[in-house]
PyMOL CGO cylinders between C-alpha atoms (Angstrom):
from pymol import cmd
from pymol.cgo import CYLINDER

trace = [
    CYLINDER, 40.45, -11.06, -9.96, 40.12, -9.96, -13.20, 0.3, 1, 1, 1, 1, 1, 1,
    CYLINDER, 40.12, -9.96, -13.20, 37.14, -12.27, -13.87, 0.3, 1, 1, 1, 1, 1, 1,
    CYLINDER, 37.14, -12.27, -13.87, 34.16, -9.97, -14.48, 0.3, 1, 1, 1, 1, 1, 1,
    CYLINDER, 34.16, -9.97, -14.48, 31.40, -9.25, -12.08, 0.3, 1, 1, 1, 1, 1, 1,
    CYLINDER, 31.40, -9.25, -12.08, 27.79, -10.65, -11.12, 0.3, 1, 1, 1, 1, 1, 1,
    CYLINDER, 27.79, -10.65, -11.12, 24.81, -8.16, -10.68, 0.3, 1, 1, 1, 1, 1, 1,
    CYLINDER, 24.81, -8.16, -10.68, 22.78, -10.72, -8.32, 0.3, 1, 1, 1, 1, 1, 1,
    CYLINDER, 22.78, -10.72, -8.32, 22.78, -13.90, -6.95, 0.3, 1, 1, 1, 1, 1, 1,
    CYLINDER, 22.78, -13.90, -6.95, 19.06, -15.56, -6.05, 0.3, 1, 1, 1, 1, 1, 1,
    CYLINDER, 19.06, -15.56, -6.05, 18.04, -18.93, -5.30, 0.3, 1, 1, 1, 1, 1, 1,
    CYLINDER, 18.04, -18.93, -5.30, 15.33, -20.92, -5.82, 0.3, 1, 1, 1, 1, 1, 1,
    CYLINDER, 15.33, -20.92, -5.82, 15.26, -24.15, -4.03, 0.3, 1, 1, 1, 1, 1, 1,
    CYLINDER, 15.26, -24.15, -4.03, 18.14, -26.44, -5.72, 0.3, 1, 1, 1, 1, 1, 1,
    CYLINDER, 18.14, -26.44, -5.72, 18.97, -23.85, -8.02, 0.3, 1, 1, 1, 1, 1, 1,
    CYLINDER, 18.97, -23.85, -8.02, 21.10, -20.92, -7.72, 0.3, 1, 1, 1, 1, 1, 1,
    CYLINDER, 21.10, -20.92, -7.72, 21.03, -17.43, -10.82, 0.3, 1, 1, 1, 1, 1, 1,
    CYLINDER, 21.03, -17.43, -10.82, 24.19, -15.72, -11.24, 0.3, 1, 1, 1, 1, 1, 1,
    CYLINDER, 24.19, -15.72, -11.24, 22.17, -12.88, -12.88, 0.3, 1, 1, 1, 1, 1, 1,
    CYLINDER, 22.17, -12.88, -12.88, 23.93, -10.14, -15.13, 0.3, 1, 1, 1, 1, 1, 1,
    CYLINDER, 23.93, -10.14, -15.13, 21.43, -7.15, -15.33, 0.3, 1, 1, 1, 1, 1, 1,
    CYLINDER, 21.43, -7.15, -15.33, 22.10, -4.67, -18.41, 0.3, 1, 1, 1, 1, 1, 1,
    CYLINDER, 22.10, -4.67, -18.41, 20.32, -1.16, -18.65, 0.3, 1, 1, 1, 1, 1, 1,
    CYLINDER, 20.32, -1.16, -18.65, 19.56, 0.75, -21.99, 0.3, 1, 1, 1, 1, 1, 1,
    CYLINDER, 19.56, 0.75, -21.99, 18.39, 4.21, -22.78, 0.3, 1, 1, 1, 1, 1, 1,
    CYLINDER, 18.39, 4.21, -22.78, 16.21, 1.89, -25.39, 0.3, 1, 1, 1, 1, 1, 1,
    CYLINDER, 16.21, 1.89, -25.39, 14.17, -0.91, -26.34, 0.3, 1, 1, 1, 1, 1, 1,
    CYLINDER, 14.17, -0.91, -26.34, 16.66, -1.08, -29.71, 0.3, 1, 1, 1, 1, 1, 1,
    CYLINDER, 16.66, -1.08, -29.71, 19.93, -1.46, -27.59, 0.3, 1, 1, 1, 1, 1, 1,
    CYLINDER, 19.93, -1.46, -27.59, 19.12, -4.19, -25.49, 0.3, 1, 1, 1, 1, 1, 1,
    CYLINDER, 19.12, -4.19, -25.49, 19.51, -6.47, -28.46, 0.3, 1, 1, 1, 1, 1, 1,
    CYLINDER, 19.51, -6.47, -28.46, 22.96, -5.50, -28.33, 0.3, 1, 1, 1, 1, 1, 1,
    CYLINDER, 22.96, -5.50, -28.33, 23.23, -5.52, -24.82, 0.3, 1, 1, 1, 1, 1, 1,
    CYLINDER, 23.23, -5.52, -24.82, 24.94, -8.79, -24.10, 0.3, 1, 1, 1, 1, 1, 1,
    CYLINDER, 24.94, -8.79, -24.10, 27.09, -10.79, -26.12, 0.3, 1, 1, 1, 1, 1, 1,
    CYLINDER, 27.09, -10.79, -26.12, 29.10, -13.47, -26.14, 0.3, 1, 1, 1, 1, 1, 1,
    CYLINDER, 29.10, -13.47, -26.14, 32.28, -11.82, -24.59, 0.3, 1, 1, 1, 1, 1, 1,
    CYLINDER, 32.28, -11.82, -24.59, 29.90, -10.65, -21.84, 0.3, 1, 1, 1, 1, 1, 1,
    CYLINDER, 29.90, -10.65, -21.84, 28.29, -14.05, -20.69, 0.3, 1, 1, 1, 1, 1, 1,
    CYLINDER, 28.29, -14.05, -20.69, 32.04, -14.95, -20.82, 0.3, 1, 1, 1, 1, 1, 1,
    CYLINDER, 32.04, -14.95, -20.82, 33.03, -12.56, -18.11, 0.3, 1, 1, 1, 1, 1, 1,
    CYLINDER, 33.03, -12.56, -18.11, 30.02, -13.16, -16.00, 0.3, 1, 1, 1, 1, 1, 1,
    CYLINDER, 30.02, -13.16, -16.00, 30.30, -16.81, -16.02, 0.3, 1, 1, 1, 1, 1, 1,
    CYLINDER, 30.30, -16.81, -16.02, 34.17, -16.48, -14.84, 0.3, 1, 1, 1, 1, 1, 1,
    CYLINDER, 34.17, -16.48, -14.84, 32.75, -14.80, -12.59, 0.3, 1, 1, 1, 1, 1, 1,
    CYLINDER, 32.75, -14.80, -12.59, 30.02, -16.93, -11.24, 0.3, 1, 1, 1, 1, 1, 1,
    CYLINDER, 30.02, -16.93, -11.24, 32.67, -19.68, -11.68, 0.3, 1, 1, 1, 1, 1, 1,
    CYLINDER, 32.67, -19.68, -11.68, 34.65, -18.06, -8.70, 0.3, 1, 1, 1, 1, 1, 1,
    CYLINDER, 34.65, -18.06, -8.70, 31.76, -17.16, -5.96, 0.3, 1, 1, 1, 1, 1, 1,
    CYLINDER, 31.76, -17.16, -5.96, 29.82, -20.33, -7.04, 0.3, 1, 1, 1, 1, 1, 1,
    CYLINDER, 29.82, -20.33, -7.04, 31.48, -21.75, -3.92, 0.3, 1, 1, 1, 1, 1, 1,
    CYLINDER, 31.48, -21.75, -3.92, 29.93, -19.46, -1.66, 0.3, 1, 1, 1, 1, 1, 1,
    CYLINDER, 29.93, -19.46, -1.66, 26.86, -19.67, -3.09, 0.3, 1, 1, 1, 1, 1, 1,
    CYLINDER, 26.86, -19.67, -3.09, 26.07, -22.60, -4.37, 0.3, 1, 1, 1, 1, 1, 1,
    CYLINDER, 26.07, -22.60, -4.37, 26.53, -26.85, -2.74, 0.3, 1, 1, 1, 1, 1, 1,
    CYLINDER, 26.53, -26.85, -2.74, 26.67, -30.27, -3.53, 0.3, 1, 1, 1, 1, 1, 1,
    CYLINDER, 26.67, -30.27, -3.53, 24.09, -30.98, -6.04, 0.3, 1, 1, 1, 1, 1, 1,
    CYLINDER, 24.09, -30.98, -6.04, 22.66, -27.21, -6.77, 0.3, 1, 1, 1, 1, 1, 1,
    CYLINDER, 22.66, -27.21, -6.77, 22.16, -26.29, -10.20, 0.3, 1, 1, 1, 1, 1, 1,
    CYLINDER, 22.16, -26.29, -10.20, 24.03, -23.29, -11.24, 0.3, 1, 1, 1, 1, 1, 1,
    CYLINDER, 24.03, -23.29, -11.24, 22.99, -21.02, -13.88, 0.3, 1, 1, 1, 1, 1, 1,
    CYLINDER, 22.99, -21.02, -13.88, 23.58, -17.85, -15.43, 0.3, 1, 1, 1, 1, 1, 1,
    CYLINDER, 23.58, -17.85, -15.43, 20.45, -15.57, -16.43, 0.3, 1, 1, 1, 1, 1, 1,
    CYLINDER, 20.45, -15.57, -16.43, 20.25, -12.42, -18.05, 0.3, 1, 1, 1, 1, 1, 1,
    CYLINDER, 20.25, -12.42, -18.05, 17.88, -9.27, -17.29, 0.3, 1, 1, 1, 1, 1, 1,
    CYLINDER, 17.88, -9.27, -17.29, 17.63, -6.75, -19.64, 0.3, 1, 1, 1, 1, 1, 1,
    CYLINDER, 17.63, -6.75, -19.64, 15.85, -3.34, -19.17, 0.3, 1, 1, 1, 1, 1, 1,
    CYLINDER, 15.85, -3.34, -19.17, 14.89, -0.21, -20.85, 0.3, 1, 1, 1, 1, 1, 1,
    CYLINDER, 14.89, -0.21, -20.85, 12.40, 2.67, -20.51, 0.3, 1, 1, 1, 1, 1, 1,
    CYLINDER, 12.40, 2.67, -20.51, 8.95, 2.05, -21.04, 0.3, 1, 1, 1, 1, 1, 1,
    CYLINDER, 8.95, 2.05, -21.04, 9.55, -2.10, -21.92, 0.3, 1, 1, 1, 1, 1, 1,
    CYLINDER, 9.55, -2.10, -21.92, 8.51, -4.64, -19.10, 0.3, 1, 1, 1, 1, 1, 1,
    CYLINDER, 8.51, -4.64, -19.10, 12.07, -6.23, -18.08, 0.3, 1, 1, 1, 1, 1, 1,
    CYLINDER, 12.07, -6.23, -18.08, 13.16, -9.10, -20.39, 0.3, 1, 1, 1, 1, 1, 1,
    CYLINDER, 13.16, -9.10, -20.39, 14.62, -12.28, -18.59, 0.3, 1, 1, 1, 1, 1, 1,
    CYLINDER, 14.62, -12.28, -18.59, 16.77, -14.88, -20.22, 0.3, 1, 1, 1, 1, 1, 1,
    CYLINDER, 16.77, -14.88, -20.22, 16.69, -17.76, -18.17, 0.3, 1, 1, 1, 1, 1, 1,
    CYLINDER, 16.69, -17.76, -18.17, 20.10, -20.13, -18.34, 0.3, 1, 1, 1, 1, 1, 1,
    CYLINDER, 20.10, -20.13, -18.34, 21.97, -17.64, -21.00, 0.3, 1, 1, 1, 1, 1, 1,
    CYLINDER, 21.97, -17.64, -21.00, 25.22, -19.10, -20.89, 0.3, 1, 1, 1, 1, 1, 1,
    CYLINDER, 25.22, -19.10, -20.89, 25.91, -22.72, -21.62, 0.3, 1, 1, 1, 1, 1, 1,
    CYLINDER, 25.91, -22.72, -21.62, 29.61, -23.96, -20.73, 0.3, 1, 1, 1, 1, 1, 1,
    CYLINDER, 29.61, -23.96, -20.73, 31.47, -24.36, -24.20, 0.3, 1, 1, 1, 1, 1, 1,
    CYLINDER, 31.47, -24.36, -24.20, 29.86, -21.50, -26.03, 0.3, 1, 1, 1, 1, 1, 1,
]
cmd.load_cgo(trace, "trace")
């Protein structure tokens, strides 16, 4: 497929998280974690399983998860907005 992959998929009522989940040896390099090019691949990738997943009138959304030793896990709710 060539389109990138998705970590996890979780719903919440109406809405459904394609969730990308990085891991870091540190708190420093989670800021470079995720990029651009990244959320690109993921959301391609949510793109094609969004029809399993997902119906009629769900919001779809891609979130983030970032985690390193000794850091609570960082979420980033709706990361990737279609056109950036």
């Amino acid at each position: 497929m060539g389109a990138g992959e998705v970590d996890l998929v979780a719903r919440k009522g109406r809405t459904v998280a394609f969730i990308e989940v990085k891991w870091r040896s540190s708190r420093a390099a989670l800021d470079q974690a995720i990029d651009a090019r990244r959320l690109r691949r993921v959301a391609r990738a949510a793109e094609a399983l969004a029809p399993r997943f997902a119906g009629p009138g769900d919001d779809v959304r891609i979130d983030v998860i970032l985690i390193a030793p000794g850091t609570w896990p960082r979420r980033i709710a709706n990361a990737w907005q279609p056109g950036a």
